[in-house]
N, C-alpha and C positions, 0 to 999 in steps of 0.2 A: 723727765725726758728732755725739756728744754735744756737744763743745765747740762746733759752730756752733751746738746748739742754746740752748745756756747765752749764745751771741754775743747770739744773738735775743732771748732773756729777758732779759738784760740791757738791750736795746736799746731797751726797749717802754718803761723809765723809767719816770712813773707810772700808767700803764695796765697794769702786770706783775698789779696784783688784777684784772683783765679780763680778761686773758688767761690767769689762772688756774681764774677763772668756766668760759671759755671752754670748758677741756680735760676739767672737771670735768659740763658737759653735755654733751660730745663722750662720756662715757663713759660717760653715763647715756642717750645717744642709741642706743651700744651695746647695753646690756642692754635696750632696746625693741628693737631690733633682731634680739636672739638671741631674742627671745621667740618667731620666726617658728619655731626647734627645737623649741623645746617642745609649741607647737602640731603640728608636722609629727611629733613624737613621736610627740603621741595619737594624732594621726589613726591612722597605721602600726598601734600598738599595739592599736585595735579596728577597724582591718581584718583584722588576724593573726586577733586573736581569733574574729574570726565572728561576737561579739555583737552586737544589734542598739544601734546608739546614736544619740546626737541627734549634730545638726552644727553647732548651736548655741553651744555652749562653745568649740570649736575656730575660730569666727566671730569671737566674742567677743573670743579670745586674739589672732590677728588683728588686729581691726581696732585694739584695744589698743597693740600691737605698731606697725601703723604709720601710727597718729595720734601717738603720742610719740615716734616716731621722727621722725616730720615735726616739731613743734614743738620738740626738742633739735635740729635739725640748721635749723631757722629763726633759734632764738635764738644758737649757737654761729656762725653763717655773720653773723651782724650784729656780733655782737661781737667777731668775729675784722678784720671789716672796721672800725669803729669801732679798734680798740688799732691798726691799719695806719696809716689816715690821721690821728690823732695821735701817735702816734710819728716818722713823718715828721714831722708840723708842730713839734713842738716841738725837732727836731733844727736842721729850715731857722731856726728862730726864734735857736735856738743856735749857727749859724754867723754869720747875720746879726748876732748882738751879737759876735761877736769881729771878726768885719772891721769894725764901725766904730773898733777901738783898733788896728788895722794902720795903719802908716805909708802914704801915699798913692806912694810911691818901689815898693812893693810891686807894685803893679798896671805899673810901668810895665814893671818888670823879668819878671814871670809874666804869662800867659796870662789875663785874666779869663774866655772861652770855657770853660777846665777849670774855673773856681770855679765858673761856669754850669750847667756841665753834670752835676756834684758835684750841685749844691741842685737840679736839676729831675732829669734823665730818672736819676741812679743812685738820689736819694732816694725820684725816683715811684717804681723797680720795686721797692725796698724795700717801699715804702707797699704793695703792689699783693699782694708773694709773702709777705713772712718770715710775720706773723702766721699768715696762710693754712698755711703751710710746717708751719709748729711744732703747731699743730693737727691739721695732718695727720696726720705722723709719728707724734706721740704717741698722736693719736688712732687710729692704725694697733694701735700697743703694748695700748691700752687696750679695742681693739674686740677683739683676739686673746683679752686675759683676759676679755674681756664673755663670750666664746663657750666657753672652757673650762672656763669658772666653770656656765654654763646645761649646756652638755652633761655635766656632772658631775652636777648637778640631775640631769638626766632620765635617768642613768645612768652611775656613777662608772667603769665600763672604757671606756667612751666618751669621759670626763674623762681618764683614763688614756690611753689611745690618744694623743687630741690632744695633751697636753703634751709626750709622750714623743717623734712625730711635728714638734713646736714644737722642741724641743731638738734 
């Protein structure tokens, strides 16, 4: 699995600092997102309690939580699509200059339909999934640490549990 993902990193060519952007808000998109534990902490923790409190702060952390989860998972979903459709293009761009120093005996003897279908429908689902792909994945790896880095915060045997429960 790694290795296809090292395929893909490689593949993005000069858009690889984009797609590094990318995974890098993907996981700052996380820790907005685990902020919704922290919030659900308090809440829990002064219900236990029985004291009387405000709902205010727990709103706050909230809406915190997923307004920057909205704008890391806006900017990472653009630029994941961005590093797609030029990594394809400069791949088509890079097939196209080697067949023009192929010998034209070539075409007669191969299939031009398989060259065709190379530079459009295998390069579009490239264009379409890897970026997307690589993102994901990673961003899977990175939303796991987003959540047992928070749930340690708000309580290290909790942090404990999940790693242990990860492993």
């Amino acid at each position: 699995m790694f290795g296809v993902l090292r395929k893909i990193f490689a593949f993005a060519g000069t858009r690889r600092g984009l797609l590094k952007k990318a995974m890098a808000v993907s996981l700052l998109g996380a820790l907005f997102a685990a902020l919704q534990f922290l919030a659900l902490m308090l809440a829990l923790d002064r219900i236990v309690g029985g004291a009387p409190f405000s709902v205010w702060p727990i709103v706050g952390i909230l809406l915190l939580s997923i307004l920057g989860h909205i704008a890391c998972a806006y900017y990472s979903t653009n630029a994941e699509t961005d590093t797609g459709y030029h990594m394809a293009a400069e791949k088509r761009v890079r097939i196209g200059d080697r067949l023009r120093y192929i010998p034209m005996g070539y075409f007669n003897d191969n299939s031009l339909g398989n060259i065709t279908a190379v530079v459009t429908t295998t390069l579009g689902d490239v264009e379409n999934s890897a970026a997307r792909c690589l993102v994901l994945v990673i961003g899977g790896f990175l939303n796991t640490t987003a959540l047992c880095l928070m749930l340690t915060f708000a309580d290290w045997r909790l942090g404990l549990i999940a790693v242990l429960g990860i492993l």
